[in-house]
Each structure stands twice: as structure tokens, then as C-alpha cells.
C-alpha positions in Angstrom: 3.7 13.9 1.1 2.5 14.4 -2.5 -1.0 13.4 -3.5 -1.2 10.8 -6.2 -1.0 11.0 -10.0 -4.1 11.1 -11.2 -3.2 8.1 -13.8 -0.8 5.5 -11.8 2.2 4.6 -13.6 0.8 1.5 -15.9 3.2 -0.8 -13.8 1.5 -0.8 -10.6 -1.2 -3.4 -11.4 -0.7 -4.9 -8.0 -2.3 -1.6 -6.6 -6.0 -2.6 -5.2 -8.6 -0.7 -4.2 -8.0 -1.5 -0.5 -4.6 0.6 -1.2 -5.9 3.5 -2.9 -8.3 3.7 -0.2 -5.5 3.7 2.2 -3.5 5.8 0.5 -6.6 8.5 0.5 -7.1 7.8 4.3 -3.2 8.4 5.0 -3.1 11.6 2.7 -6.9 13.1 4.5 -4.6 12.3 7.7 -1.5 14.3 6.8 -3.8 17.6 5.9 -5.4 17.7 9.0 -1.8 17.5 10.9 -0.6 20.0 8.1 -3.8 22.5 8.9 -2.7 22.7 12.4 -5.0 23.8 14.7 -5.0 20.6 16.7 -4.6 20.2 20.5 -1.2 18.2 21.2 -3.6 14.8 21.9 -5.8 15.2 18.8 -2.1 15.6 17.0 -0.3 12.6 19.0 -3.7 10.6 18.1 -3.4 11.4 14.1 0.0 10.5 14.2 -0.9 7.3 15.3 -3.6 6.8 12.5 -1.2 7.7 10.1 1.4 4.8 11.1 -1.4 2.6 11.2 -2.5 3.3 7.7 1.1 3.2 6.8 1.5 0.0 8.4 -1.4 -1.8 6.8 -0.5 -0.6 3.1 2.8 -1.7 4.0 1.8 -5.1 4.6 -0.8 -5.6 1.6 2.3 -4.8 -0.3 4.3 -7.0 1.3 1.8 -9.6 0.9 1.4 -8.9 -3.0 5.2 -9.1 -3.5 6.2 -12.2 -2.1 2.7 -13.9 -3.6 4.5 -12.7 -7.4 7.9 -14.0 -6.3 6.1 -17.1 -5.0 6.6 -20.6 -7.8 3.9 -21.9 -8.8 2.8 -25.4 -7.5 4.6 -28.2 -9.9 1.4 -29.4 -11.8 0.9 -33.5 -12.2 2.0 -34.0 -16.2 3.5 -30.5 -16.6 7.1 -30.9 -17.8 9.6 -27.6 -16.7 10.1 -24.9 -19.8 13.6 -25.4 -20.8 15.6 -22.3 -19.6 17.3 -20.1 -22.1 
């Protein structure tokens, strides 16, 4: 897994703190697997961390799509922008 740039990409404004902590937890998690050294349980149990953390930054993300894609209520006096 690579580590982060140390400047995101300017359009990943969605990105929150709760991510990038995530994203530091997940990568802490993958060099301790990578250091080896680990019993198979103590192994088995980072794994598991690790599709945790996946999980949950996978569902903030989720989250913060669908809430862009999401219209916008129809406001009471607010006449549509005419397309084109």
C-alpha cells in the first residue's frame, strides 16, 4: 500500500479528517503485518483491523458520494434553472 501524498490531489475536498485518520490507522496496520514478527493470531487479528478500517472508510465515502449526487430539496418560490 503506498503512504499518502503529502499534498492530496486538490479534488478530494470530500476527504475529512475522520478519513485521514483512517487512512493513518490502516497504513500503521499494514507495517506491523509487513514487519513480521507476529504470532499467526496477533496476524489473523490485524488482518481483521485492517478490513475494519477499510470498511469504515469505505462507507464514509460511500456516504459522501451519494449525499453530492443527492437533489437538492425543491425550495417554496424557487423556479428550476433552464437547462442548456
Amino acid at each position: 500500500m503506498k503512504a499518502a501524498p503529502a499534498h492530496p490531489p486538490a479534488n478530494l475536498s470530500f476527504v475529512t479528517d475522520a478519513l485521514t485518520e483512517l487512512t493513518a490507522r490502516l497504513n500503521d496496520t499494514v507495517e506491523q503485518l509487513r514487519a513480521g514478527g507476529l504470532d499467526p493470531e496477533a496476524a489473523l487479528t490485524l488482518i481483521e483491523e485492517c478490513a475494519r478500517l477499510a470498511s469504515e472508510a469505505s462507507s464514509q465515502v460511500d456516504g459522501r458520494a451519494r449525499a453530492a449526487l443527492e437533489p437538492l430539496p425543491d425550495l417554496p418560490g424557487q423556479l428550476p434553472l433552464p437547462a442548456g
